[in-house]
N, C-alpha and C positions, 0 to 999 in steps of 0.2 A: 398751498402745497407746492413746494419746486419742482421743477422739474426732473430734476435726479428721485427727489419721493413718489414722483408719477411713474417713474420708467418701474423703477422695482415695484411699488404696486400691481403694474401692468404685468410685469415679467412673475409675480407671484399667481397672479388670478390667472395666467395662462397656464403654470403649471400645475395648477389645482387640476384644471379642465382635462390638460394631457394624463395626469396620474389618474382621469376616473376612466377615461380614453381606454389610456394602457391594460388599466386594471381588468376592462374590461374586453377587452381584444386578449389578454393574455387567459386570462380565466374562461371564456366559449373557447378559445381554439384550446384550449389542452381537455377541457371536456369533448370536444368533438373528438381526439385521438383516443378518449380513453372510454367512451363511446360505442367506436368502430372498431373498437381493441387492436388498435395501432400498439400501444403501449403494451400489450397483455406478453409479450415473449420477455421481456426484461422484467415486468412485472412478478411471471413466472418464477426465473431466474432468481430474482430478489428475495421472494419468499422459499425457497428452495436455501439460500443460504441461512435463512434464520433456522430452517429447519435441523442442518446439519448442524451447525453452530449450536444449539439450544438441547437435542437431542441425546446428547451424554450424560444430560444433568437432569431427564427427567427419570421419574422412579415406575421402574417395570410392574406390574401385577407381579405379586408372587402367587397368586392362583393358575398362574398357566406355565405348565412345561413343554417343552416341544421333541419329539425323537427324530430324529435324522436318520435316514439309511443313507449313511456314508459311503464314502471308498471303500474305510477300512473296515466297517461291516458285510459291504460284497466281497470281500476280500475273505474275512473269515467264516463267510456263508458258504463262499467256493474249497475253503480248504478243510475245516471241520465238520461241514452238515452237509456237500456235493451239491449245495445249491445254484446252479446257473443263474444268469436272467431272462426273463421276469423268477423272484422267486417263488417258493411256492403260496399260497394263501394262507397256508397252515400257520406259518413266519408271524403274520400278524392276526392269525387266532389267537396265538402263543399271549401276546402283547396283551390283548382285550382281556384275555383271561386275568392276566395279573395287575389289570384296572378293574378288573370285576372286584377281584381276591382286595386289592388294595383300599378301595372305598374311594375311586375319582369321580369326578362327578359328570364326567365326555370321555369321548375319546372320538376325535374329527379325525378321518383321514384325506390330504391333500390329493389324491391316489382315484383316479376314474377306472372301475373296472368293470370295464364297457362288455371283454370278449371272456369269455370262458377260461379259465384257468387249463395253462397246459401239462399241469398235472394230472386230470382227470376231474369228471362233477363231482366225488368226494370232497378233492381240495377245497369246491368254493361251498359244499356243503360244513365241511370244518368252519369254515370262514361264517357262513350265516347261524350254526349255533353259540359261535361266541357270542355274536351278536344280538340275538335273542335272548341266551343267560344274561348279558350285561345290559339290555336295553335301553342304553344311554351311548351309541354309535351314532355318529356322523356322517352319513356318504354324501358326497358332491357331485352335483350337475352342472354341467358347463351351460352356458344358454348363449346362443349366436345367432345374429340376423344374417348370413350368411349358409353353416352348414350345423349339421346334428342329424343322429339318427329317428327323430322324432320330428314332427311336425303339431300335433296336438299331447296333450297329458293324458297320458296313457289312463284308461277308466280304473285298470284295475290297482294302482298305485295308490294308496295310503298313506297320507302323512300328514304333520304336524303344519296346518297352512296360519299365517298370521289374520287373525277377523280385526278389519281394519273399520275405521269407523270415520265420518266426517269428512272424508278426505275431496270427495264430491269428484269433478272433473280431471284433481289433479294427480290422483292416484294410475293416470295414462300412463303420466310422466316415467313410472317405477319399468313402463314394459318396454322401455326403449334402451339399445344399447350404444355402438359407436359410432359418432355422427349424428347422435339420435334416430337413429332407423331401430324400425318393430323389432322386438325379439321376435323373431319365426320358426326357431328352429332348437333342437337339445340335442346333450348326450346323456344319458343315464347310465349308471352300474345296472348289473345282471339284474334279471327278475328276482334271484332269490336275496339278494346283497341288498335291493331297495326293498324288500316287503321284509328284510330282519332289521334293518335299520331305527333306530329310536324315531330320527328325523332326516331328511334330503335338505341340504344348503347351498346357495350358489356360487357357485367358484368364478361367475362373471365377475371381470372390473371393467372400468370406462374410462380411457385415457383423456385426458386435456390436449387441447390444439395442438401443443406442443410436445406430443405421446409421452409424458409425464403421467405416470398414474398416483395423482392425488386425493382422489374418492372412490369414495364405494356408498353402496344403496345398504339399508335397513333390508330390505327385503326387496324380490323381481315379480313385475307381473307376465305371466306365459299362459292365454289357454283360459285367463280367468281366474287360476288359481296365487295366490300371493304365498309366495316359497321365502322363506328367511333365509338372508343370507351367511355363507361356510360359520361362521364367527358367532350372529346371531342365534344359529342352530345348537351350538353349544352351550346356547343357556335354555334354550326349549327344551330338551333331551333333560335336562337336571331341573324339570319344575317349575321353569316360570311360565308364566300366562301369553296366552297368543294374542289377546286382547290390544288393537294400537290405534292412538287415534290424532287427530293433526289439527295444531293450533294454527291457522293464516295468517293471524296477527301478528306471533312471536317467529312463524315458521321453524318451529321444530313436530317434534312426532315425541308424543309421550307413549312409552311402554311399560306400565307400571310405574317403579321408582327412576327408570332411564328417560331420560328428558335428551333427546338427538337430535339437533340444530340438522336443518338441509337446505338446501340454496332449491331455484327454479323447476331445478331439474331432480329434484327430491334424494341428491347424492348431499354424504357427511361429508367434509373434511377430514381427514383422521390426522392424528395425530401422533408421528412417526417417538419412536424410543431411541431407535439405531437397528443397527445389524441386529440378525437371530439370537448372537450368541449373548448377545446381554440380557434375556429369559433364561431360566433354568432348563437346559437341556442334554438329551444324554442321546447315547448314539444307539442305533435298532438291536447292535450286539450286547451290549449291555445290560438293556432292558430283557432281552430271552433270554440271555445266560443270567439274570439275576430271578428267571421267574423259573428257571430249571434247579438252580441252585436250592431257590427255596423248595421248591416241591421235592427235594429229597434231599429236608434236613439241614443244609449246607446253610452259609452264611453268604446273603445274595451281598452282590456291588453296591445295588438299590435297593431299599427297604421297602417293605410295603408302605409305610407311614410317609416316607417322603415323596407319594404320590396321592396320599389321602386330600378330597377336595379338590384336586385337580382338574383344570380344566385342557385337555390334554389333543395336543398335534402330533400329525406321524406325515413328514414329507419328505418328497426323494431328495437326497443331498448330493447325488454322486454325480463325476462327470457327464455332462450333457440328457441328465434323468430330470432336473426339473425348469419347471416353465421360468423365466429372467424377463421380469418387469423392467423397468426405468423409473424408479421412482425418484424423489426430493434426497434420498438419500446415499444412493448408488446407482449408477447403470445398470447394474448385474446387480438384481435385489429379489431375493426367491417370492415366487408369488403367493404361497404360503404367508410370508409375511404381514401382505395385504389384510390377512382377512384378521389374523393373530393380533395387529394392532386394532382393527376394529373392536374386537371384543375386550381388550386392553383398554380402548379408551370407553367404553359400554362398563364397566369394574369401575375404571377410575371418574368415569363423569367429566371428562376433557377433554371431548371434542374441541376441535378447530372451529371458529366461526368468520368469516366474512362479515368485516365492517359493514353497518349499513350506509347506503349511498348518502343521504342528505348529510351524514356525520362528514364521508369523503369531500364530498361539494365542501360543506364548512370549512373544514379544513385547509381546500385549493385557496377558498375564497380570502381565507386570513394571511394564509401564506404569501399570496400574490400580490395582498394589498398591503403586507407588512414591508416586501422585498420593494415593491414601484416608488412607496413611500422613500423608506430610507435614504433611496436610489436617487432619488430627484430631490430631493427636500435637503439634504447635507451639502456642505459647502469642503467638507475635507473626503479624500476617495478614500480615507480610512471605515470613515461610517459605513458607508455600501456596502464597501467590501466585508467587514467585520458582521453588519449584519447578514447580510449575504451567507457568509459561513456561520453565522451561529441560528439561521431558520434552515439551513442542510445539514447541521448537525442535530437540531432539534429536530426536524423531522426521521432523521436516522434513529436515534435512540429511543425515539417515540415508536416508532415501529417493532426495535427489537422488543422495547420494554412489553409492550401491546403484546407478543406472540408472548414471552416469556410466563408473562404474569397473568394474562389476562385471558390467553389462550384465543387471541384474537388477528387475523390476517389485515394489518391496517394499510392503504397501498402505500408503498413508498416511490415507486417510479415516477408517477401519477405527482404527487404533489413535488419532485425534485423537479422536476421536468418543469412544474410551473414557478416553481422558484427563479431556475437557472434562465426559463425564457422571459422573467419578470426583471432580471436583471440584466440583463442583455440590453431589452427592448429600452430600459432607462437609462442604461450607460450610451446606446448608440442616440439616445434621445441628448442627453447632456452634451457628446461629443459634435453632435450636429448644431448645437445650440451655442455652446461655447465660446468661438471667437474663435477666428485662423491665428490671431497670433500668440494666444496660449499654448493653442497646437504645433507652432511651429518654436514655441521655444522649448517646450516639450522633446518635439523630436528632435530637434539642433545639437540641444545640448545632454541629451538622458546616455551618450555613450563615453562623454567625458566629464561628466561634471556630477558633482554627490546629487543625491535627492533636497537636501536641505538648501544648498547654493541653488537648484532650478527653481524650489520656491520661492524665495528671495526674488531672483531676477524675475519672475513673474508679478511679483508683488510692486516692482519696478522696470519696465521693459524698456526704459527708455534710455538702458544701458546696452542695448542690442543694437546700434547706431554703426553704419560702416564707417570706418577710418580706428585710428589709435587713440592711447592718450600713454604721457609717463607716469607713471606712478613706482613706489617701493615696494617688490615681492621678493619670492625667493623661487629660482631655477632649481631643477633633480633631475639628471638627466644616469641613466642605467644600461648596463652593457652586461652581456654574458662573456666570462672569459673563453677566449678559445672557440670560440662557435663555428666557426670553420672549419674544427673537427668533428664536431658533429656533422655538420651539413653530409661531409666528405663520407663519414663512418655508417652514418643510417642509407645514403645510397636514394633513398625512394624521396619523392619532395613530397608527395602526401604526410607521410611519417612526419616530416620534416614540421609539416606544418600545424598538423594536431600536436606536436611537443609545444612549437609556439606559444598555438592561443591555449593550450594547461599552465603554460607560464604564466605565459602576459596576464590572461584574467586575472590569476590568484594576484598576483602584484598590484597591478590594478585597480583592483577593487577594496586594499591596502589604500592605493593613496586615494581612492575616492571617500572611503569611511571616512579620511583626516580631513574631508574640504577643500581637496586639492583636485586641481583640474587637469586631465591628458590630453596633451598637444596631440600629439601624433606619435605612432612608430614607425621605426626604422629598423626593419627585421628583425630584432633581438633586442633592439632599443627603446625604452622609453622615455619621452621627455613630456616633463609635467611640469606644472607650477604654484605656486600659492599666494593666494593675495590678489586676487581677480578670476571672474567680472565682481563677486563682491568684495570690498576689502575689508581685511582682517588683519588686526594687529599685531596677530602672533602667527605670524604664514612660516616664518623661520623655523619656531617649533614645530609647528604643525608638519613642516618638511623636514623636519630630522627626527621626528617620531614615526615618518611615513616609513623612513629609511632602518630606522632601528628593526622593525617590524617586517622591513621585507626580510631583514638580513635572518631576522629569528625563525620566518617562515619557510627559511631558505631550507631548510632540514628537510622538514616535510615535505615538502615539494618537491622536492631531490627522490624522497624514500616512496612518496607514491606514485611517480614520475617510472622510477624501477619495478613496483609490484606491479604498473598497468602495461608494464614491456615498451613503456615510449621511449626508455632511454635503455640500449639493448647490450649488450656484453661484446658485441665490436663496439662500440662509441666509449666502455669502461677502458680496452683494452689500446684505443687510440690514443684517448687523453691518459695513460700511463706511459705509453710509449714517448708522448711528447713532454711527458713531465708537467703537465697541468694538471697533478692530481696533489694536494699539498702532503700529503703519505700512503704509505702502502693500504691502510686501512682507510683511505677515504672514499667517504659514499656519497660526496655531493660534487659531482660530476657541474655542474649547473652554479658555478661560486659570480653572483654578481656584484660587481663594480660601480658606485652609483658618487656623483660627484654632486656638492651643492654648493650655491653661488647666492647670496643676495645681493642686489642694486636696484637701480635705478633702471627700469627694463619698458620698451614699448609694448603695450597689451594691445588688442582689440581685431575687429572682424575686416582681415586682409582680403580684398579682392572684387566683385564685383555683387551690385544687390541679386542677382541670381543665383551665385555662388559664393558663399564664401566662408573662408577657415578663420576659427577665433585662436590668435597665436601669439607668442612673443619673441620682440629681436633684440638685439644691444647689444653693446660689451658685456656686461655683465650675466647674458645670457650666453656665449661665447668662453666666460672665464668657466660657467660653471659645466659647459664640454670637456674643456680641459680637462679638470679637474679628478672626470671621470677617466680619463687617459692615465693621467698622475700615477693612481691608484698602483698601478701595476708596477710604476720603477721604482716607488718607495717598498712595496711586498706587504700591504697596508690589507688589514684583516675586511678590506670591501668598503669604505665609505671614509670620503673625505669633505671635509667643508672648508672655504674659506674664514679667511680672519675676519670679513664682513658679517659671515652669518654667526661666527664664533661672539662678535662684540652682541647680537642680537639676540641669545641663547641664554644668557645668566649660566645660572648653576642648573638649570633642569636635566643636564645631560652628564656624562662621562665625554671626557674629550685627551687626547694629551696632543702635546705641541709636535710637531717634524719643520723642517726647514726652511726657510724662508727661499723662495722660489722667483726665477722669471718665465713664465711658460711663455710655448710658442705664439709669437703674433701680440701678447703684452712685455711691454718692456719692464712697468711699475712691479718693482719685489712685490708680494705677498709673505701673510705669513702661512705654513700650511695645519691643520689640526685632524687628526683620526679619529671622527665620531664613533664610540665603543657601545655607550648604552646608554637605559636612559636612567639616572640616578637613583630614583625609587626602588627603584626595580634590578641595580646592577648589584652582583656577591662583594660581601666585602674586600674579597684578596683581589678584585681588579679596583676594588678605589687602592689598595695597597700597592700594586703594582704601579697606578698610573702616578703615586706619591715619588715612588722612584723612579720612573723614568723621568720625571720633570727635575728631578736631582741629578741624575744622568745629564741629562739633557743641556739643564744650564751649563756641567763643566765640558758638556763636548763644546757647545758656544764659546767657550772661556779657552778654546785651547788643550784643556787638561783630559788629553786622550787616554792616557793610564788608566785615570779613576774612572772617567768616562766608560771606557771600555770594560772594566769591571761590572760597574750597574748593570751595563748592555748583554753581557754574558750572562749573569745571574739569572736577569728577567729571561731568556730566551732556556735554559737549560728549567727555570719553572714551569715552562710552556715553550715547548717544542715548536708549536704551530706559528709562534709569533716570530716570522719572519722579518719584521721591519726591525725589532727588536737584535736580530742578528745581522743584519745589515749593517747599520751603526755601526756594531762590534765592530763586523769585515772595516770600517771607515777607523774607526778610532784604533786598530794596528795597522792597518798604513798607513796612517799620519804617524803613530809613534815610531814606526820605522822609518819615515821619509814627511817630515813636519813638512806642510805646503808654506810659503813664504806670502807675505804680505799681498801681493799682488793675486796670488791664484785665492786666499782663503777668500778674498772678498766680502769681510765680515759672513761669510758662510754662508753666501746665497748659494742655490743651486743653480746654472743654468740649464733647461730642461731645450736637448735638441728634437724632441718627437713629442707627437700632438698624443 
């Protein structure tokens, strides 16, 4: 075996050892947070959103209706019947009666009436004979370890108690309330209210850590006696069996055909609907004026039929009348609701369940060892990453699926948490392991050079060498026209500078897509290049698709540049003033100038091995400065290239010809050409246009200003914008007014006195 087969041998069997390491350092510490319920408030959180999310789409019991004493029922209690508040008892005599009359099968009221009706003991005697005719009423006791009028169950109280069976020690668990401290304490309704009652229910709930009230108990232990809770009373009151008894194995509590899953502490889950009003409900006025109506004749609002079978709520609805839980689904959630879903999910058989633990554990355990895997074992950061996100995306839709379908709370914090810390731990593991000089070509290069070129050079570093070399690329150097009105107009340099970098990225990242690499800027400037550190045969293209691209992007950038107020209504109003707006209706304030040069250029890392800039110098890096100067005395629609990049370009592009030039500081003519578009991709009437201008063109070369100047005018009155095209004109009628003679035409070079 060689020795290069022994290093990665060694270098594999060490990462076997780290990934069992990891796996298993990642997997105890996220069970020990979720443990000590570190994780339990996001956890919370997390199930709280599947709840409201999911909640729309499950389907209500149509067995239960709910009445509300609204606003606008104390409203027409105060103006038709002189009812004050509290109203009188008689109010919802009225009610039971027409649950009696109707055939419902409850009637629970959310309503403690603890003190004496202030209408007189008739009232609350009105009140306990409905109750007695109907004998399927609800009253509620509150049960508190804190306060209550009561301290033991009162002897001479009779009611409907649940006979539990099996439950052995754990039926403790039923008599504890918040905090888990003893129930020690009650309120009751009047004596006569609880002895006409069918059944007594408890209207206690038991908030979570997080004063979320997400359960409720089957029933409470107080005193010895086991009372069924507000919800579960309305099915005792219509028939069913008190009979309950408790599996340990499965941890539910069978009651009859109700099979009710409970965690430790012997609370359900419930399983929320939504708001009140997605149950059949009607308001208190309704219901007495449709039970007045009928009893003399009249044609009620509510039918008796459409309350037959019901199993039926009556809670306060009006401003600051009733009690405001925090549930999974509201802040503000009447506490009526609590108990309405209970008996909702008791009809439908969908309780909520808690995953079991060792399912959880599995789940971290695969999770964590799916992500460490991936994480260290792949050779591209695609794999990690990908997998990465497709075990936090699997665990997401796992979750919702699980509540949706399955009526199951599966944790998702818990196993994100070991995912994200299972990829962490083996990224900062590979990073550490990796080699400084990956890392440093990494960071050298990741702010000017594409992703693709930083692979490359790492796949070969031994082109990260200080000093140059010459080689053939192509220079792009870019300027904003006019930016010194900006500076001036926006005033603030912060402003100034968040316009910048919204420029310079979007361009930017334009020529990094192409493979091109960014020297540096120069405040509004960029100069890039192509065809180093890796070389590339077609850098020319590559540079004049970069440039087609900014120019096309230039719109946009312009228009969102103006919706995000960077470029503000003085800096519109300056560059009008100055005449750097190309018409009345121009909205690209921001028009860049971009010049491009190929030759023969020095590349490589200037300066010293501590510091240093990867850059290019030459002539030819100097012509294509120019060039971007040019731009503006010809009136050229943004982008010019040389006849060197032109000879390198074939047909890929749209080009047409302009004048053969000596710019400043070269003496050698050039020819010059105005890159337009890129041919695939450019409307026919500009390859039609550039056919005429190069007919143009030739006869202005030839002298023949007349005809020339016709072409010139025609293209310019097709297209307004195209100033170069009118330029010419202006040239070819002042020649034909005043022909230059031999010496000045100079075969028609131009000489160009400004950079």
């Amino acid at each position: 075996m060689s020795i290069i087969q022994k290093r990665k041998t060694q270098k594999k069997a060490n990462k076997k050892i780290t990934a069992i390491i990891l796996i298993a350092l990642v997997f105890s510490g996220v069970c020990m947070l979720h443990i000590f319920g570190a994780l339990d408030f996001l956890e919370n959180k997390s199930y709280d959103l599947r709840v409201r999310l999911f909640a729309p789409s499950l389907r209500c019991s149509d067995d239960i209706v709910v009445i509300l004493v609204d606003q606008n029922s104390l409203d027409w209690g105060q103006s038709e019947r002189g009812w004050g508040w509290p109203w009188p008892r008689s109010a919802y005599a009225e009610m039971i009666d027409y649950m009696n009359l109707s055939g419902s099968k409850s009637i629970a009221f959310d309503i403690i009436y603890s003190e004496p009706s202030v209408y007189g003991p008739e009232d609350d005697e009105e009140f306990a004979r409905a109750s007695r005719n109907f004998g399927q009423v609800v009253q509620g006791i509150f049960f508190s370890s804190q306060s209550g009028n009561v301290r033991y169950w009162p002897p001479n109280v009779q009611t409907s108690f649940f006979r539990p069976e099996g439950f052995g020690g754990f039926l403790d668990e039923f008599g504890k309330g918040g905090e888990e401290a003893e129930l020690t304490g009650a309120v009751f309704p009047l004596e006569e209210l609880h002895d006409s009652a069918g059944a007594l229910g408890s209207l206690t709930g038991i908030r979570d850590s997080d004063d979320i009230y997400r359960r409720l108990r089957l029933f409470t232990l107080f005193d010895g006696k086991v009372i069924p809770g507000f919800g579960p009373a309305s099915l005792i009151v219509s028939g069913h069996d008190t009979a309950v008894s408790y599996n340990s194995k499965n941890r539910t509590i069978q009651w009859g055909d109700f099979t009710v899953p409970v965690d430790k502490n012997g609370k359900s889950l419930l399983r929320f609907r939504g708001d009140l009003d997605r149950y059949t409900f009607y308001t208190a006025r309704t219901i007495i004026t449709s039970f007045e109506a009928y009893e003399n004749g009249e044609e009620p609002l509510v039918h008796p039929e459409d309350l037959t079978g019901a199993h039926v709520f009556v809670g306060l609805y009006g401003p600051g009348l009733y009690d405001i839980f925090s549930s999974p689904i509201s802040s503000q959630y009447p506490g009526m609701g609590m108990h309405i879903t209970m008996l909702d999910n008791l009809l439908n058989g969908d309780f909520n369940r808690e995953s079991r633990q060792w399912l959880n554990l599995l789940i971290l355990f695969a999770a964590v060892s799916f992500t460490v895997i991936i994480s260290l074992f792949s050779h591209r950061i695609f794999w990690p990453v990908a997998g990465t996100a497709f075990a936090l995306i699997t665990i997401i839709a796992a979750s919702f699926a699980a509540y949706l379908w399955g009526s199951l709370w599966l944790p998702m914090i818990m196993h994100l948490t070991g995912i994200t810390a299972a990829f962490g731990s083996a990224t900062l593991y590979n990073y550490a392991t990796e080699g400084s000089q990956k890392r440093f070509i990494k960071s050298a290069f990741s702010q000017y050079l594409s992703p693709k070129v930083i692979e490359q050079i790492i796949a070969d570093p031994s082109q990260l060498k200080l000093g140059g070399e010459k080689r053939e690329m192509t220079a792009i150097f870019t300027d904003i026209r006019g930016f010194s009105t900006f500076s001036e107009a926006l005033g603030d340099p912060e402003k100034l500078v968040e316009l910048l970098n919204f420029y310079l990225t979007r361009m930017s990242n334009i020529i990094l897509r192409n493979e091109g690499t960014i020297d540096k800027y120069e405040g509004d400037a960029i100069i890039a290049f192509f065809g180093a550190p890796v070389h590339m045969e077609n850098h020319a293209s590559l540079a004049c698709r970069s440039a087609v691209m900014m120019k096309k992007a230039e719109a946009d950038t312009n228009r969102e540049a103006l919706e995000k107020g960077l470029i503000t209504e003085a800096v519109m109003q300056a560059m009008a003033k100055k005449g750097l707006l190309r018409s009345a209706d121009d909205l690209s304030p921001m028009f860049t100038r971009l010049g491009i040069n190929t030759g023969d250029m020095v590349v490589g890392n200037m300066g010293t091995p501590n510091k240093m800039n990867y850059t290019i110098m030459g002539n030819a890096v100097n012509l294509a400065a120019r060039l971007e100067g040019v731009n503006k005395q010809y009136n050229t629609k943004g982008i010019l290239i040389s006849e060197y990049t032109r000879a390198k370009i074939g047909d890929e592009f749209i080009v047409r010809p302009l004048s053969r030039v000596r710019v400043v500081g070269i003496n050698t003519p050039l020819r010059l050409y105005e890159l337009l578009d890129i041919r695939e991709e450019a409307d026919p009437m500009l390859r039609e246009m550039v056919k005429s201008w190069e007919q143009g063109f030739a006869l202005y070369e030839r002298r023949d200003f007349p005809a020339a100047g016709n072409i010139f005018q025609a293209i310019f009155r097709q297209d307004g914008a195209d100033l170069a095209a009118k330029m010419y004109y202006d040239r070819c009628r002042k020649y034909n007014d005043s022909p230059p003679g031999e010496l000045l035409w100079d075969d028609g070079i131009d000489n160009l006195t400004e950079k």
